[in-house]
Backbone as a printed PyTorch tensor [residue, N CA C, xyz], in Angstrom:
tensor([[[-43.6810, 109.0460,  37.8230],
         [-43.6600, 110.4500,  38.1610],
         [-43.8040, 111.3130,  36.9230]],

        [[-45.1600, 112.3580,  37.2760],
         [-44.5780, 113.0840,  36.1150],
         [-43.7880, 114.3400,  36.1120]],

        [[-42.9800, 114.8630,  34.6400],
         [-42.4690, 115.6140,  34.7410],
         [-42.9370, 117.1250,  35.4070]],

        [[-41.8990, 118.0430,  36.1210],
         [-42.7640, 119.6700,  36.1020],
         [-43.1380, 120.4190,  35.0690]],

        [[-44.0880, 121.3650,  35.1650],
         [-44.5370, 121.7760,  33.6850],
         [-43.7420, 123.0640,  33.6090]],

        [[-43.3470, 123.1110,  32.0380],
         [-42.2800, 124.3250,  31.5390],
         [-41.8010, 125.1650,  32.3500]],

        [[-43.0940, 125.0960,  33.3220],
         [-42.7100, 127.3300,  34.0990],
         [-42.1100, 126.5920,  35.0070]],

        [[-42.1390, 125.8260,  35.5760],
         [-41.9480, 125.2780,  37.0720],
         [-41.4660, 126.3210,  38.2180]],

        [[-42.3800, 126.8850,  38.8150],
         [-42.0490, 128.0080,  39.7670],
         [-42.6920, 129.1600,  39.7300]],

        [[-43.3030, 129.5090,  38.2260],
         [-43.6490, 130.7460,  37.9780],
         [-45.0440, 130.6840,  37.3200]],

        [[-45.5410, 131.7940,  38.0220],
         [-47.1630, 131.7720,  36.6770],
         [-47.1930, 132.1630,  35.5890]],

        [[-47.1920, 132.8450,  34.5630],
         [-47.0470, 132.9020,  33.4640],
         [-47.5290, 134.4990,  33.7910]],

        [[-48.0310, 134.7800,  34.3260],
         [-48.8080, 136.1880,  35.0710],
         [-47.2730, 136.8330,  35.8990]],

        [[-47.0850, 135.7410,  36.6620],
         [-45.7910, 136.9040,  37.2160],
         [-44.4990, 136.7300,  36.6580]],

        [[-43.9540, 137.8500,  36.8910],
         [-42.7240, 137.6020,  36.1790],
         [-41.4870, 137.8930,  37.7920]],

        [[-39.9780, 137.2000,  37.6280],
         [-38.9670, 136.7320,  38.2920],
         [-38.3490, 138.5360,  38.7270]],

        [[-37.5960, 138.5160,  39.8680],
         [-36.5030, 139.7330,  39.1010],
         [-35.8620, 139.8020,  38.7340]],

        [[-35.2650, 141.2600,  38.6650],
         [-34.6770, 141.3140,  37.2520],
         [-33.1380, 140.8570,  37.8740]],

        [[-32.4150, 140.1470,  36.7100],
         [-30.7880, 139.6050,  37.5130],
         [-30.9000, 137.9530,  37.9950]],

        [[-32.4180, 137.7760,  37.8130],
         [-32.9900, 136.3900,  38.5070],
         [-31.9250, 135.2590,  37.2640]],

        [[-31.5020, 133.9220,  37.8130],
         [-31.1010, 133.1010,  36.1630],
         [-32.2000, 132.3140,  36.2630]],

        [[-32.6380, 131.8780,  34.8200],
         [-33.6400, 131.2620,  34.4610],
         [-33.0560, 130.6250,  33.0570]],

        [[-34.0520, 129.1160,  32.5530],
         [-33.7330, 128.0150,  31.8790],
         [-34.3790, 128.5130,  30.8320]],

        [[-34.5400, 128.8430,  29.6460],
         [-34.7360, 128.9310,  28.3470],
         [-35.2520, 127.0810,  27.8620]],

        [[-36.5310, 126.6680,  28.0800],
         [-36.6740, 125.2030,  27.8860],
         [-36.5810, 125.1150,  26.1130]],

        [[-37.3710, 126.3090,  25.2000],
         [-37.2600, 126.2360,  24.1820],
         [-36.3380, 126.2160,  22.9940]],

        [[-34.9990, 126.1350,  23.9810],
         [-34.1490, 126.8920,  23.2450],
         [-32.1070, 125.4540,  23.9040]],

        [[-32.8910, 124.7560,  24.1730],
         [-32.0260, 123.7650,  24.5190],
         [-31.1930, 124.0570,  26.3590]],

        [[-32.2490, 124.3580,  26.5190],
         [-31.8660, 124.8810,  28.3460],
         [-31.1560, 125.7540,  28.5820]],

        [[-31.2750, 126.9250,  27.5060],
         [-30.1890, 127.9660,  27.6310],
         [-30.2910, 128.7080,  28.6770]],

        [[-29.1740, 128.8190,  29.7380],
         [-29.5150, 130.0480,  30.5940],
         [-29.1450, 131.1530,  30.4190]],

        [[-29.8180, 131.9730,  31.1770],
         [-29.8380, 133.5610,  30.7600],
         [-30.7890, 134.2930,  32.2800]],

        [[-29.7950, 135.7210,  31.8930],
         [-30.3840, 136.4610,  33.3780],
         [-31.8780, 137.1220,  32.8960]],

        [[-32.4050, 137.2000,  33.7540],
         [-33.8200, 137.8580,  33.1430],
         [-33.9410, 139.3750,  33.6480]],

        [[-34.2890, 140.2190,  32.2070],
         [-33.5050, 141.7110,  32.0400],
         [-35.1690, 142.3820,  32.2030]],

        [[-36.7190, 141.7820,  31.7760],
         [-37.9080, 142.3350,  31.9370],
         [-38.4480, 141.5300,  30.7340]],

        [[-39.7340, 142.3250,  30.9840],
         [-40.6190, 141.6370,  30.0960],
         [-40.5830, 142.8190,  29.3180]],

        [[-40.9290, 142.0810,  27.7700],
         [-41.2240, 142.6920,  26.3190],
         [-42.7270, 142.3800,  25.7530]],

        [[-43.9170, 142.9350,  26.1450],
         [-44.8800, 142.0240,  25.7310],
         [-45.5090, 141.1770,  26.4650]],

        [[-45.3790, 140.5800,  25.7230],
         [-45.7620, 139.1190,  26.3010],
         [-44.3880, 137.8960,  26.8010]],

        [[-43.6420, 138.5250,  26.1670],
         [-42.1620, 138.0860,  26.3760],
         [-41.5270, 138.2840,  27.5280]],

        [[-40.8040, 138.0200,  27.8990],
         [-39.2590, 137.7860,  28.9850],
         [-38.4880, 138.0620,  28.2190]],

        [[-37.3940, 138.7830,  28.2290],
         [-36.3100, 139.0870,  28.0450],
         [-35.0380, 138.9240,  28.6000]],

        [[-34.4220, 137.8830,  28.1280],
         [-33.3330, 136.9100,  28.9210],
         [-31.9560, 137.9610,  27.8650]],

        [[-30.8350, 137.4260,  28.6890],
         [-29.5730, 137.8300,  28.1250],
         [-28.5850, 136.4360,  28.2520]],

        [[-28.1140, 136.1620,  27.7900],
         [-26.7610, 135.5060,  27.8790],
         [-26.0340, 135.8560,  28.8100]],

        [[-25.8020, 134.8710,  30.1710],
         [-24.4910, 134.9540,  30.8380],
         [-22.9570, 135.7030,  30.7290]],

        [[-22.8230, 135.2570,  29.4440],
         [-21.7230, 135.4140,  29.4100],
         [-21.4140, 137.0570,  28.2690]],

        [[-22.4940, 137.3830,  28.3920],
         [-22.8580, 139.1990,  27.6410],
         [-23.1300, 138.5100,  26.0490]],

        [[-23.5060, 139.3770,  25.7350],
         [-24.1760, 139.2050,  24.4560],
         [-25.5650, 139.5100,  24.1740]],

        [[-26.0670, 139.0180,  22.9700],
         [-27.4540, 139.8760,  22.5010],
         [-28.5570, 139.1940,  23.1900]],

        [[-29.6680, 139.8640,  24.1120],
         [-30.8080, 139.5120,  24.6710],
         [-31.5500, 138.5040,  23.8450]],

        [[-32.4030, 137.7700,  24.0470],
         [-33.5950, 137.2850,  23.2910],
         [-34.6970, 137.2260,  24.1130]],

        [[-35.8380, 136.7670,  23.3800],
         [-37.2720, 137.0220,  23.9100],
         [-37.4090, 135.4370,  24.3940]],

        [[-38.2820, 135.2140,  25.4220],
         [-38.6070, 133.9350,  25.5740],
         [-40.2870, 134.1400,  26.0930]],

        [[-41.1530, 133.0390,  25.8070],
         [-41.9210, 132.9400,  26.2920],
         [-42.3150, 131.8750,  27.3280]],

        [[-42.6920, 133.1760,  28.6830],
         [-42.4750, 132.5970,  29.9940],
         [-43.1900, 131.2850,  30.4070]],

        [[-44.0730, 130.6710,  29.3860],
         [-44.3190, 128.7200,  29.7440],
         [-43.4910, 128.0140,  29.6700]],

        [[-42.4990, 128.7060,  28.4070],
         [-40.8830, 127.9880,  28.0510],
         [-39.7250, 128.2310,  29.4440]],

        [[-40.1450, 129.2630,  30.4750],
         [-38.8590, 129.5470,  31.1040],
         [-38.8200, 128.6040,  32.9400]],

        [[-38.2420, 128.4890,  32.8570],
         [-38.0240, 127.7900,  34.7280],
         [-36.8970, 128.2110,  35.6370]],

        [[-36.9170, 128.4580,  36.6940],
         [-35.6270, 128.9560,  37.4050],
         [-34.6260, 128.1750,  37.4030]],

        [[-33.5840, 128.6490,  37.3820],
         [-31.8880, 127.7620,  36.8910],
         [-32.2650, 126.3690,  38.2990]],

        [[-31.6970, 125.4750,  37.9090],
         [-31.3360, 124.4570,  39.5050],
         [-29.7620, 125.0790,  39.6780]],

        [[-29.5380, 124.4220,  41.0640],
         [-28.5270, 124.9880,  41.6140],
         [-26.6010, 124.7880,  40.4480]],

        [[-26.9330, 123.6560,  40.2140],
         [-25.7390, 123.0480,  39.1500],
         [-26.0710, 123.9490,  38.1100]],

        [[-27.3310, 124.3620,  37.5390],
         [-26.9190, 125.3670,  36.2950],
         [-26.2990, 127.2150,  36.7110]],

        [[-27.1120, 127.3590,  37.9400],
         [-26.4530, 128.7200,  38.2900],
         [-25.2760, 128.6400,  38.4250]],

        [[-24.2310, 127.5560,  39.0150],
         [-23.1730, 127.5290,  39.3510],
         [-22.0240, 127.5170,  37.6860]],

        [[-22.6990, 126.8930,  37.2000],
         [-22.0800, 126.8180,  35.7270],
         [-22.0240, 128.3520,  34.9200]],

        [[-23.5320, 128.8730,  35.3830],
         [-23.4920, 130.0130,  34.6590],
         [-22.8120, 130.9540,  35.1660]],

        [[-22.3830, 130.9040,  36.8490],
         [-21.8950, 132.0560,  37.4010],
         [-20.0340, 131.8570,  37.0690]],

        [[-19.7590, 130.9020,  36.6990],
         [-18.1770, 130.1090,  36.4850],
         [-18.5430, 130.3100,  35.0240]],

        [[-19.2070, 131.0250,  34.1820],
         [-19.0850, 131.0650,  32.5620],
         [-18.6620, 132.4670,  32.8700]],

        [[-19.6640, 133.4810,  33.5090],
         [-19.3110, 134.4050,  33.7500],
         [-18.0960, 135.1230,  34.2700]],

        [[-17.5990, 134.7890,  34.9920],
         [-16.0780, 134.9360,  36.0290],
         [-15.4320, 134.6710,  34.4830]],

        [[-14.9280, 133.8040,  34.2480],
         [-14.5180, 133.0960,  32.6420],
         [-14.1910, 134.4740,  31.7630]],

        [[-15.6370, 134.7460,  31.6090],
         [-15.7030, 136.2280,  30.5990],
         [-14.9600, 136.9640,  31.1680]],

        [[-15.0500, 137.5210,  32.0300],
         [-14.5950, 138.8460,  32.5900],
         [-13.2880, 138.6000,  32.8300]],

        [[-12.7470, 137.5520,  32.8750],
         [-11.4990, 137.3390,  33.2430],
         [-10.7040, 137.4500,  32.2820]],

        [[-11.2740, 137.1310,  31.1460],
         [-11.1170, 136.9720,  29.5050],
         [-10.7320, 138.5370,  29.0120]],

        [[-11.7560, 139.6770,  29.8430],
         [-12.1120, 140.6870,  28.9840],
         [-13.2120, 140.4930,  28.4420]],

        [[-14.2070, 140.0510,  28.0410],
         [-14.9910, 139.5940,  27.2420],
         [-16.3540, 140.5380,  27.9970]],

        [[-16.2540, 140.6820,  29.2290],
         [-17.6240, 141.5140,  29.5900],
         [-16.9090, 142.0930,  30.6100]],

        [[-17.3380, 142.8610,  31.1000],
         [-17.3230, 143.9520,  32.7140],
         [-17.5220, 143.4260,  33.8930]]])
């Protein structure tokens, strides 16, 4: 079998909405909510608040269900913390 390719889900033409979670492949599967495009870029944020970064959308794929769940339990985490709103 082969693997799916980077975007898996998306064309590189369209972009997700905004609030969508998506996989950062370039970047060690980081997830992050997707805030718009910059460019040619995507503009992801960190879950758990913090500083945006750019990704480029061949690198990005929609979360699977086990990573949204992780990311939405990082989040709760924060806020519970204080750490975000």
């Amino acid at each position: 079998m082969r693997p799916p390719p980077p975007n898996a889900g998306y064309a590189v033409t369209e972009s997700p909405q905004v609030g969508a979670l998506l996989v950062d492949t370039s970047r060690k599967d980081r997830v992050g909510e997707f805030c718009g495009v910059a460019g040619p870029y995507w503009a992801l944020r960190p879950v758990r608040g913090g500083t945006e970064w750019d990704a480029k959308p061949e690198h990005v794929r929609p979360a699977n269900r086990i990573e949204r769940l992780r990311a939405e339990t990082a989040r709760c985490n924060a806020r519970s913390e204080g750490r975000i709103l």
